[in-house]
C-alpha positions as CSV (number, residue, x, y, z in Angstrom):
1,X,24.6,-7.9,-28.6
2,X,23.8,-4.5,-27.5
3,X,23.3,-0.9,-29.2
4,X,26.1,1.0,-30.3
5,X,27.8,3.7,-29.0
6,X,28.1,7.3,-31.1
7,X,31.5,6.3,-31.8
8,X,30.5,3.2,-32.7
9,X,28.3,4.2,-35.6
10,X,31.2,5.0,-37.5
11,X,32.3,1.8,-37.7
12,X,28.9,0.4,-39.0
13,X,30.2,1.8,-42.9
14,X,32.9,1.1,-44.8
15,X,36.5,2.9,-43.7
16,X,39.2,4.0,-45.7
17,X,42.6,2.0,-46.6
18,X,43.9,3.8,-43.2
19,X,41.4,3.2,-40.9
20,X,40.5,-0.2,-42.4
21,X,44.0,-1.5,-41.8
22,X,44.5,-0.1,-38.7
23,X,41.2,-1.7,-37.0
24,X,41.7,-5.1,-38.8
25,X,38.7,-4.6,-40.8
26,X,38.5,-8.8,-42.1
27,X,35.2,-7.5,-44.5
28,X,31.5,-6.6,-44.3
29,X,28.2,-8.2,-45.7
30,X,25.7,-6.6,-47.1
31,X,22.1,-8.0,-47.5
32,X,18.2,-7.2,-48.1
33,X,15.3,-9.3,-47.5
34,X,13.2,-8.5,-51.2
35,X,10.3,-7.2,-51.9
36,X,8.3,-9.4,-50.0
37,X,10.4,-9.2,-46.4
38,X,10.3,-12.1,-46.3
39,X,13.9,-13.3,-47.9
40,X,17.8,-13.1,-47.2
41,X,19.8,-11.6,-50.3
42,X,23.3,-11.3,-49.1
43,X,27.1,-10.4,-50.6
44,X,30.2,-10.8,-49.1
45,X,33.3,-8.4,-49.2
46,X,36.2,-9.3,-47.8
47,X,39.3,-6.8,-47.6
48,X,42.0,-8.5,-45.5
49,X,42.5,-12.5,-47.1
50,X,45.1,-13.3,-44.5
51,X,42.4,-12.3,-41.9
52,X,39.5,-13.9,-43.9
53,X,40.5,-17.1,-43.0
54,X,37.7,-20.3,-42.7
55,X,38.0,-20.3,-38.7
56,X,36.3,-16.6,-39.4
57,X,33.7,-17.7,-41.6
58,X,32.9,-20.9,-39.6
59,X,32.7,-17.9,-36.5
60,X,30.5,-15.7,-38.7
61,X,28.2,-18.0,-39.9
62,X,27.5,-19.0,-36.8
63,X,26.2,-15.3,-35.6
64,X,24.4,-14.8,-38.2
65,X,22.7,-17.9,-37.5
66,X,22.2,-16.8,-34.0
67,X,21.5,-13.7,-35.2
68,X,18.3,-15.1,-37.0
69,X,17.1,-18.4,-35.2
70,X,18.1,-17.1,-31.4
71,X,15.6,-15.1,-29.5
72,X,17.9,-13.9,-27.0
73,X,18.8,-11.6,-29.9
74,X,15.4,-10.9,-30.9
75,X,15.2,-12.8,-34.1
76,X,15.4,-9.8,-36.2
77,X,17.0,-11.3,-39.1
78,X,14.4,-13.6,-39.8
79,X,11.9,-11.1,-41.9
80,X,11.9,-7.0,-42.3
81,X,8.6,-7.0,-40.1
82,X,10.9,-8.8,-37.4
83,X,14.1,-6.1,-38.2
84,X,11.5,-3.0,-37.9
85,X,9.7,-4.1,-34.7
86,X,13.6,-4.8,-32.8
87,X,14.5,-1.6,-33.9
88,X,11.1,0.2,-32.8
89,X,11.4,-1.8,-29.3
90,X,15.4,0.1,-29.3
91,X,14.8,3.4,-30.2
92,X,18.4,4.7,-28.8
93,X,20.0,2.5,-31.5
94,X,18.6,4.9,-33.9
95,X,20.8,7.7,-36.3
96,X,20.5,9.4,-39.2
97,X,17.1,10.7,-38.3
98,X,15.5,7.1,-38.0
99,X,17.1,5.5,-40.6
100,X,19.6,3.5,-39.3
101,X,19.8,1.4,-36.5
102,X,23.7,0.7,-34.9
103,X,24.4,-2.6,-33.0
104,X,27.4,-3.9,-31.7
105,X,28.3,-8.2,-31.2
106,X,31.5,-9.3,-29.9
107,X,33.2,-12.6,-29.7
108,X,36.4,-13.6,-28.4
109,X,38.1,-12.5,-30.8
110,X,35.9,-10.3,-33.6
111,X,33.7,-7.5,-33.3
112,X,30.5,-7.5,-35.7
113,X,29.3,-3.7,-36.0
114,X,25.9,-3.5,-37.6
115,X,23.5,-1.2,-39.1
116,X,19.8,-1.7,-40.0
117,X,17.9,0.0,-42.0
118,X,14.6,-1.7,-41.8
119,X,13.1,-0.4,-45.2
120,X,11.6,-1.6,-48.4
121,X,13.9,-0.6,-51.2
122,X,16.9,-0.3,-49.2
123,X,19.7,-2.8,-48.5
124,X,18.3,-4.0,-45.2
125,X,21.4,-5.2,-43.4
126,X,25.6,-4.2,-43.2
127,X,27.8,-6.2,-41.3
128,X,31.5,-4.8,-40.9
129,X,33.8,-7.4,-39.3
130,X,37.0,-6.3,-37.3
131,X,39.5,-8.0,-35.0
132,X,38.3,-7.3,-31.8
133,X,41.7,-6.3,-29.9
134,X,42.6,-3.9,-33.3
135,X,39.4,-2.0,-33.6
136,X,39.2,-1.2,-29.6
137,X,42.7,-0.1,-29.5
138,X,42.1,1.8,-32.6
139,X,38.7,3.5,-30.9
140,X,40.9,4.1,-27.7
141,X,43.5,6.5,-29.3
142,X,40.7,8.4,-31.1
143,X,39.1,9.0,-28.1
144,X,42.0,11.4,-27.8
145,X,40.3,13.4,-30.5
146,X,41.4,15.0,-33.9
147,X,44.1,18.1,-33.2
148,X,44.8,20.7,-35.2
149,X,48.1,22.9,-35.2
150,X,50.4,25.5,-36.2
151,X,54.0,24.8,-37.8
152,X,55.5,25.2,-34.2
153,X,52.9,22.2,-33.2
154,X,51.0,24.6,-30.7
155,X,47.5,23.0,-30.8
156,X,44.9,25.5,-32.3
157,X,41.7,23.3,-31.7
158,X,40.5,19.8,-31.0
159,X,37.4,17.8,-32.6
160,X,36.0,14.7,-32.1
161,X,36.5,11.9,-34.5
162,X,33.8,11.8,-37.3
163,X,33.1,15.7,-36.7
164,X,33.3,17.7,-39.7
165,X,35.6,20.5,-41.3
166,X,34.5,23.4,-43.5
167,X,36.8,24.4,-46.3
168,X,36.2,27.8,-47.7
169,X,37.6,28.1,-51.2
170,X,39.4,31.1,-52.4
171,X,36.3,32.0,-54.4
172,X,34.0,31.6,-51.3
173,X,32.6,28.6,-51.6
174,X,32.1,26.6,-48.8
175,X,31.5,22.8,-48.5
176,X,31.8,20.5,-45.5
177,X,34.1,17.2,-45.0
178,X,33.8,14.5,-42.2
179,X,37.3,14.4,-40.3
180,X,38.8,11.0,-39.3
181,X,41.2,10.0,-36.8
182,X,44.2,8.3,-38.2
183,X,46.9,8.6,-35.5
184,X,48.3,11.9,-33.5
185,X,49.8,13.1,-36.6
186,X,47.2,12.6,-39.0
187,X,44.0,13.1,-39.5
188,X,41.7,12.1,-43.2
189,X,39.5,14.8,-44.5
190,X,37.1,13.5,-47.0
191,X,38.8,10.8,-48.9
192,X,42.9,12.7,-48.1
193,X,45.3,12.3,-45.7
194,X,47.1,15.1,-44.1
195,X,49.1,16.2,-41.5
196,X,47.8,18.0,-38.8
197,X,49.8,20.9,-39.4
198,X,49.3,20.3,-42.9
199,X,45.2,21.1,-43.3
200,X,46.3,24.0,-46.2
201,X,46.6,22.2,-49.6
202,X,47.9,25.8,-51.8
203,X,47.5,29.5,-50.8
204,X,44.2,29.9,-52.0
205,X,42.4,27.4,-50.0
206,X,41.9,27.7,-47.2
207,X,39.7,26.0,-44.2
208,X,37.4,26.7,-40.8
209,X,36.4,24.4,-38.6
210,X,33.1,23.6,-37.1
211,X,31.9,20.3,-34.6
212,X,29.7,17.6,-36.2
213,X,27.3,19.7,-33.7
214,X,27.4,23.1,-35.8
215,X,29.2,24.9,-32.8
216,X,31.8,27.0,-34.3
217,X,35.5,26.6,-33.0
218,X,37.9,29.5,-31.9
């Protein structure tokens, strides 16, 4: 197991019909260790059933078993005091200001993207489960980045996956939507698919882009 990258993160919560499909996303878990710390609530979703097959949970029950009993990964699943001090000792895991900690396992075949968030109160634990081969072919191609472009397809701009677009409304108002990469072609805004050439919904919307960094685009 080892921290995850930046464009790993994104993987560590719940994807769309698009993405989900295209990364063979099997299903995630979900858990929190009660008021006490001390305990191990958990839930299962599963969104592919021809993927979420007992070989898989035979596999997946065997992490999480390693994931709590083997010190090699540090144990952290075996209280909240355990989860905060792993994620103290791997401060570069952390996002979302300190509130979440991203972690990456691979096996031979599945890739276990995982998100902490070491907290009283909060769900404690998120597990996403994808086919290995899907999701890094999936994560190569968006390396590419997210293009925009004019009718003609000459390229206006480029973002990053998971960077953001502003929309400015015809009355002014402004509001800002993560930007997903789908393929070349496409790219999800919010919860919609478009086109790239296709970012203009009517004549009276219309939309500016800026980098999940706040650096405005030409």
């Amino acid at each position: 197991m080892r921290t995850a990258t930046p464009a790993e993160r994104l993987y560590t919560f719940g994807q769309s019909t698009q993405i989900a499909g295209q990364t063979g996303l099997v299903g995630h878990l979900r858990a929190d260790m009660g008021a006490d710390g001390q305990g191990f609530f958990k839930a299962w979703s599963s969104y592919r059933q021809d993927m979420d097959t007992e070989e898989f949970q035979q596999e997946f029950e065997g992490v999480l078993n390693a994931l709590v009993g083997d010190e090699q990964y540090g144990g952290f699943l075996k209280s909240r005091d355990a989860m905060r001090h792993f994620c103290r000792e791997r401060p570069e895991s952390g996002f979302n200001e300190g509130f979440a900690f991203g972690f990456r396992a691979d096996t031979a075949q599945y890739s276990y993207l995982i998100r902490l968030n070491p907290y009283k109160g909060e769900k404690n634990l998120f597990i996403y489960c994808y086919r290995r081969d899907w999701l890094d072919g999936h994560m190569k191609h968006a390396e590419r980045g997210i293009r925009f472009i004019t009718p003609n397809y000459k390229e206006k701009f480029r973002i990053e996956d998971g960077d953001k677009v502003r929309v400015r409304r015809f009355d002014g108002a402004a509001f800002d939507r993560v930007c997903r990469y789908i393929d070349d072609y496409h790219v999800e805004i919010g919860s919609e698919l478009y086109h790239i050439s296709s970012t203009k919904r009517s004549k009276r919307t219309r939309s500016a882009i800026s980098s999940g960094r706040n650096c405005p685009l030409p």
